[in-house]
C-alpha positions, 0 to 999 in steps of 0.5 A: 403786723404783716411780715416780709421775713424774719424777726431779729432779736438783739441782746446786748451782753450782761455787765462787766467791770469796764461796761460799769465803769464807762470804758470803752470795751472793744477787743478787750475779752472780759468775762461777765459780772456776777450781775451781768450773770444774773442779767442774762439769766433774766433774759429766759422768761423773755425769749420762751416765747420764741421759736429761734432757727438761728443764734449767732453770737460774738466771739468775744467771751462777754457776748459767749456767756450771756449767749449761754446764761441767757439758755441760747447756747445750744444753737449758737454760732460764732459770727466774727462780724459781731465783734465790738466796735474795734476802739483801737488807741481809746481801748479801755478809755471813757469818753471824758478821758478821750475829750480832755485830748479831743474835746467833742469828740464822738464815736459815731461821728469820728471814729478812733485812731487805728480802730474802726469808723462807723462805716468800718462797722456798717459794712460787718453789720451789713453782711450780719444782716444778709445772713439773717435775712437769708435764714427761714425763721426768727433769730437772735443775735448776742454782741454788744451795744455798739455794734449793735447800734450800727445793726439797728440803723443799718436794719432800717436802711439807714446811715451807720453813724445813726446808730448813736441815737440808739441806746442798749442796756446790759443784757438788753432785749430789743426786736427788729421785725417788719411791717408791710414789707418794710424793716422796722424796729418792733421793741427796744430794750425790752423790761 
């Protein structure tokens, strides 16, 4: 692999009540699971091997948490351009509830009434990008599955709404990097 700058580590925060349920858990602040703890903190053997100038996280506490379970807490910083998608009016909501209103409806594609569209998102996770490209070595980001399924396509240099295609477990590991000078996705979801 010859690179072109810095790899990119993604880690999805650990489980919660909604993100068990299927809700859909934007600018909703909650903490982890007991099992979402346990998640993060198998994430430590993962990241040894690293050598990270830089973390930012989400601010949302879910993110924070497994930011610090996970052993990262001492280099992280808060990126408000990691918050979760902002679900506006389907806040707390599955997607089955959402389609007996608006059957086929989909994120990526429609967006939420008085919240973000996948555009919305690319334009955060664009300026996210920047700040990690601009950095002199590896680092790692702690946010949540959506948006940073929007950073994986915006990453690759493609559309935000390709990021549906893109799934993340809890407490998800997954690395972006380069080949030949090209963006590219290295590892997804690591075991």
């Amino acid at each position: 692999m010859s690179r072109s700058g810095p790899r990119c580590l993604l880690i999805r925060h650990g489980e919660t009540e909604w993100s068990l349920n299927g809700r859909h858990t934007g600018r909703t602040d909650l903490p982890l699971l007991p099992e979402g703890e346990a998640q993060a903190r198998a994430l430590r053997p993962k990241l040894a091997g690293y050598q990270l100038e830089a973390v930012l996280t989400s601010p949302l506490l879910r993110a924070r948490q497994t930011c610090a379970v996970a052993g990262l807490g001492e280099l992280a910083v808060v990126d408000p351009d990691l918050a979760e998608w902002d679900y506006g009016d389907y806040e707390g909501l599955t997607t089955p509830e959402i389609r007996q209103d608006r059957p086929g409806w989909e994120l990526f594609a429609d967006g939420v009434p008085d919240g973000e569209t996948a555009a919305d998102v690319g334009v955060r996770v664009d300026r996210v990008i920047a700040r990690v490209r601009a950095v002199g070595g590896d680092v790692a980001l702690v946010a949540h599955s959506h948006v940073l399924r929007v950073l994986v396509a915006r990453w690759i240099g493609l559309d935000p709404t390709v990021g549906r295609l893109f799934v993340l477990g809890p407490a998800g590991l997954s690395e972006l990097g380069w080949d030949r000078g090209q963006p590219v996705v290295q590892r997804w979801n690591l075991p």
